[in-house]
C-alpha positions in Angstrom: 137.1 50.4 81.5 136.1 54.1 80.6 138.6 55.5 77.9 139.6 58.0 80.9 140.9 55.6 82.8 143.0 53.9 80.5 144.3 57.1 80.1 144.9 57.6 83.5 146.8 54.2 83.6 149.3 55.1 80.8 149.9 58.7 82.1 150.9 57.2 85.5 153.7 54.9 83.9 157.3 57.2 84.0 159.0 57.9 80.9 162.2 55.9 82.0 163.4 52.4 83.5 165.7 50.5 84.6 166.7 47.0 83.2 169.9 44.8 83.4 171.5 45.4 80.2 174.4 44.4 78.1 176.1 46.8 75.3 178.1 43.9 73.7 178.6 39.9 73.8 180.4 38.3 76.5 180.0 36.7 79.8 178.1 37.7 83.0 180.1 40.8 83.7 178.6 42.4 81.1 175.4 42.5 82.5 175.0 45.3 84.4 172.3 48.8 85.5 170.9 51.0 82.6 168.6 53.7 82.2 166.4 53.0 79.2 163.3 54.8 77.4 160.0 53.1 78.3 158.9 51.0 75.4 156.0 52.6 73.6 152.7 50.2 72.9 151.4 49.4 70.0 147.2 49.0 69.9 147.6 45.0 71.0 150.3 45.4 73.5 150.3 45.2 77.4 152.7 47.1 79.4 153.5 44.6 82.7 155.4 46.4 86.0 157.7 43.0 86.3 157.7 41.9 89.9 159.6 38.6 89.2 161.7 37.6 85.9 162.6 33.6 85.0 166.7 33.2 84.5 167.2 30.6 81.7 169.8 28.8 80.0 169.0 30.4 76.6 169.4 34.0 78.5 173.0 33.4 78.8 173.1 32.2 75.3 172.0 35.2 74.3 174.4 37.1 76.6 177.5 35.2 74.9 175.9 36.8 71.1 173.6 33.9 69.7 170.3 35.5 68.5 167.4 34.1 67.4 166.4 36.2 64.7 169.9 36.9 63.6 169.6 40.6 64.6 170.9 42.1 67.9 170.8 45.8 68.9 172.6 47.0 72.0 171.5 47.9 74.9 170.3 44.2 74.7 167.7 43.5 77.7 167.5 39.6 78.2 164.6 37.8 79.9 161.9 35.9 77.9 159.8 35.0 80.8 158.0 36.8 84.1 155.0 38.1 86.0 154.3 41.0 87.5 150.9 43.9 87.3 148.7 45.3 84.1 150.7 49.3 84.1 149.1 50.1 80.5 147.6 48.6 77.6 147.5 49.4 73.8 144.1 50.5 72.4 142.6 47.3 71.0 143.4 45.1 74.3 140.5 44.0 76.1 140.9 41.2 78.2 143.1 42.8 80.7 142.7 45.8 82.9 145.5 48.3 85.2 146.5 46.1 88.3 145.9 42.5 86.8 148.2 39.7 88.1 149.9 38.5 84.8 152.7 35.7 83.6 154.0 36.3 80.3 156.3 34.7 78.0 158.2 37.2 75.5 160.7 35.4 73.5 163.2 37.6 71.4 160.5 40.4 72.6 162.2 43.6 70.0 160.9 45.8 72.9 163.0 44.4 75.0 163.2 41.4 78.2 161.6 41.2 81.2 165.6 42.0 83.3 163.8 45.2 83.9 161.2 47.1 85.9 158.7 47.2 83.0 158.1 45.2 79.4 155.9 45.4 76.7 154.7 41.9 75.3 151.9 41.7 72.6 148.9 40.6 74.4 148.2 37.1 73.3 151.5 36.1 75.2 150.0 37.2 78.3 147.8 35.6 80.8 145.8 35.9 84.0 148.0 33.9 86.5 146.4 31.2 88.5 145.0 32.0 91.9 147.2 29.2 93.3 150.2 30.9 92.5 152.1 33.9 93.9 153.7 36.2 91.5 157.5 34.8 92.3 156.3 31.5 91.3 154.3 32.3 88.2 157.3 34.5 87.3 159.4 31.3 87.0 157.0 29.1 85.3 155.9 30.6 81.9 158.8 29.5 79.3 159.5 25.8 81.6 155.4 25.9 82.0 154.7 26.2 78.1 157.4 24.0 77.1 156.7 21.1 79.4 153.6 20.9 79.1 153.6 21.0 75.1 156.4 18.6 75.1 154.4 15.7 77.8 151.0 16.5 75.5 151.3 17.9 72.0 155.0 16.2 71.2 154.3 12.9 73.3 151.0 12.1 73.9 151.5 10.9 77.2 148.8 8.9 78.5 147.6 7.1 81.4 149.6 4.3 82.2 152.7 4.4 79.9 156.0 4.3 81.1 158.0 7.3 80.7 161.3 9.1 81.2 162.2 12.2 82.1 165.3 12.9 81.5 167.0 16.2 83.2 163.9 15.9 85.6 165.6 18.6 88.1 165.7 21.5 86.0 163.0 24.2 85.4 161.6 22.5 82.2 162.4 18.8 83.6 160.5 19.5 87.0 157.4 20.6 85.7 157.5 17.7 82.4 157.5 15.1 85.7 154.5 16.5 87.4 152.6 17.2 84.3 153.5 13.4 83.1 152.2 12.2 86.4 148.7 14.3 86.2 148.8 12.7 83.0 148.7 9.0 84.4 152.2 8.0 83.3 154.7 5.7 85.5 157.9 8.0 85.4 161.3 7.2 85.6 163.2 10.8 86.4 166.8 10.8 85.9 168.5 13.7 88.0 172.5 14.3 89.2 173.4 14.0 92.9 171.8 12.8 95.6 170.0 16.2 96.1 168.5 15.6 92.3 167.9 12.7 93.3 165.9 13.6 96.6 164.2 16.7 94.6 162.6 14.9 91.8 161.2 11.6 94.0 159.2 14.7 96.2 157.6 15.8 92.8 156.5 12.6 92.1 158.6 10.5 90.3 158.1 6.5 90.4 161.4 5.8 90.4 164.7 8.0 89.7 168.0 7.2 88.5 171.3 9.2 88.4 172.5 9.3 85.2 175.7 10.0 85.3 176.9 7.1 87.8 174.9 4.1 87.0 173.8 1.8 84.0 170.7 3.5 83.1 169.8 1.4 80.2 169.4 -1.3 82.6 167.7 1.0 85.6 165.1 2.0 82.5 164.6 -1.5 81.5 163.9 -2.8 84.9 161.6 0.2 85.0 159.8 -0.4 82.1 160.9 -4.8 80.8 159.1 -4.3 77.6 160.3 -0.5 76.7 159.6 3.1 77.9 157.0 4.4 75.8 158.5 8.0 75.7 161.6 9.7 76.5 161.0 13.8 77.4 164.6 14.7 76.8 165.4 18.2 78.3 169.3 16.9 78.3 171.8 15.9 76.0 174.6 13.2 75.9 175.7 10.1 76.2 173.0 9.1 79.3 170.4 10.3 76.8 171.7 8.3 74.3 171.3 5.1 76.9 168.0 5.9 77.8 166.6 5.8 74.0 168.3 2.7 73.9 165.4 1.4 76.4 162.5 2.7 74.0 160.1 0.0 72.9 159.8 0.2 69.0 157.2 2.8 67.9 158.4 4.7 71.1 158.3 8.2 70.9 161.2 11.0 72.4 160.8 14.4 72.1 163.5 17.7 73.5 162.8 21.4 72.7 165.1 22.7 70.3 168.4 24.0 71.9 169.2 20.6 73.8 172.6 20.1 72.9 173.5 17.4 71.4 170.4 16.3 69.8 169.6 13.0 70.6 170.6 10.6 67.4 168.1 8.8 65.1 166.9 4.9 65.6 165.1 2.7 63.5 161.7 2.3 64.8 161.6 5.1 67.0 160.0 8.7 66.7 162.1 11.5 67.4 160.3 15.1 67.5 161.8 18.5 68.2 159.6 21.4 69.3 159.7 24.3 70.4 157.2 26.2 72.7 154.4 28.3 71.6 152.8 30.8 73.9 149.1 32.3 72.9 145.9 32.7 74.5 144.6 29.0 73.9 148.5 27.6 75.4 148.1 29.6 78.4 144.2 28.4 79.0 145.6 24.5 79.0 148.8 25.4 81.5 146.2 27.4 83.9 144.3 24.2 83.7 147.5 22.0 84.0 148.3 24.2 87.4 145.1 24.0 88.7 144.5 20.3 88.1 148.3 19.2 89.2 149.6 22.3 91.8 152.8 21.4 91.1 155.4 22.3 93.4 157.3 25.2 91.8 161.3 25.2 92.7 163.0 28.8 93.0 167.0 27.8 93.2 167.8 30.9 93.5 166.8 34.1 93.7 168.5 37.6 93.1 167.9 41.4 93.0 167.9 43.2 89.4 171.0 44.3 90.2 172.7 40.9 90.8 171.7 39.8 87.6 175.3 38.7 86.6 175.5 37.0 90.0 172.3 34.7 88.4 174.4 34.4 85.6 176.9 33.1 87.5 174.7 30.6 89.4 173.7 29.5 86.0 177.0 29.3 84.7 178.1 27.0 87.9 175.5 24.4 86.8 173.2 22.0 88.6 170.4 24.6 89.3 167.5 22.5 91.0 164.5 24.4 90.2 164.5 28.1 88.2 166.6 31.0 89.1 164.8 34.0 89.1 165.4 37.8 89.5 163.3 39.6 91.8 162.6 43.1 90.0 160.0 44.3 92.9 
């Protein structure tokens, strides 16, 4: 692209947005409408016009004052994850041009989330999305995308033929981790809650599915697998956790990404990993091919305006969310 036009593409961006914003800790009332400066890019940033924005767990943990760096400034725009259009691009970016269809995965992003009409992200966190995809379902998938897909191959080394579970196989993460297990060749066991869990995760795939709340699932997983699950992808905590490791065959692997609370506990004999997702260009190339090769089927649980964002904080708070919630910022 001439150097004319680029300039043409940052000179059309306005010198203001509008993101949902918080100005102190607290719950989802403090979300609520600002007015901020537009973020300015550095030579290896893109600027994205957010159509769709993912709605995570670790959103509202941020919301109630955790950080991950330890540092919070105020107005505080949550949203690691989202897709939307190429507005503008820093100097040394090249692989991207005004009007692209992105997905891109921000976490801690000091420029600020993706709650809001437009976000900055370095460039090696972004990505062409895949033509299967529209951009309300690649705006969901980059954070649950990235981490299941590291957990089934990088932390577990699924391969065809073992038997694994997936335990919290409903959720964002969980969904994905069953249909990326299953392009992988693996027998899966999902566990889910409710008979709509339930229903959900045997029409992504799963081989069999327990509820693990309301039935012995150290014997469901045994029966599943009489010599031992080779793996455990735990993207929940507790006590049904803790019975589902209990059905690992020695030298049996389980992995969660960091932030499942409680951790799962240690066991003689079997490997227990923590992780936590990477984004890049060479992470993005393998989910592309992962969503090309499995076209998963991508949940949206629910879905609000900008300006309901403490209404998808609400949803979130009210618990089992089948799918991703997401905002709709276009």
């Amino acid at each position: 692209m001439s150097i004319h036009a680029k300039k043409l593409a940052v000179h059309s961006v306005p010198k203001t947005l509008h993101a949902a914003a918080l100005d102190h800790p607290g719950g989802p009332e403090v979300l609520s409408i600002h007015s901020l400066p537009m973020p300015e890019l550095d030579p290896s940033d893109v600027l994205i016009t957010v159509h769709t924005a993912g709605v995570g767990g670790w959103d509202a943990d941020m919301r109630d004052g955790w950080s991950p760096s330890g540092r919070t400034r105020f107005p505080l725009v949550l949203g690691s994850d989202g897709a939307g259009t190429v507005a503008a691009m820093g100097s040394r970016v090249r692989r991207f041009k005004p009007g692209d269809r992105v997905y891109a995965y921000g976490w801690d992003n000091p420029k600020g989330g993706f709650y809001a009409e437009y976000v900055a992200v370095t460039a090696e966190t972004v990505a062409h999305i895949p033509e299967s995809l529209d951009l309300k379902h690649a705006g969901a998938i980059p954070v649950t995308g990235l981490t299941a897909l590291q957990g089934v191959d990088d932390a577990l080394h699924i391969k065809k033929g073992q038997a694994v579970v997936i335990h919290g196989a409903s959720g964002g993460v969980g969904s994905l981790a069953l249909q990326f297990a299953k392009l992988r060749g693996a027998r899966v066991l999902a566990t889910a809650s409710g008979e709509d869990g339930l229903a959900f995760v045997r029409d992504l795939g799963a081989d069999m599915a327990a509820d693990g709340r309301h039935e012995d699932i150290t014997a469901t997983v045994r029966g599943f697998a009489p010599d031992g699950v080779d793996a455990v992808h735990a993207l929940a905590g507790g006590a049904a956790l803790d019975r589902c490791i209990e059905a690992v065959r020695d030298g049996g692997r389980v992995a969660y990404p960091n932030g499942v609370e409680p951790k799962p506990k240690k066991r003689r004999g079997i490997e227990i990993i923590s992780y936590d997702a990477t984004a890049g260009v060479r992470e993005f190339e393998r989910l592309g091919q992962a969503i090309k090769a499995a076209k998963p089927k991508i949940k949206i649980a629910a879905e609000y305006a900008l300006a309901d964002a403490s209404k998808a904080h609400e949803r979130l708070a009210a618990g089992h969310v089948l799918g991703k919630i997401v905002l709709r910022i276009r």
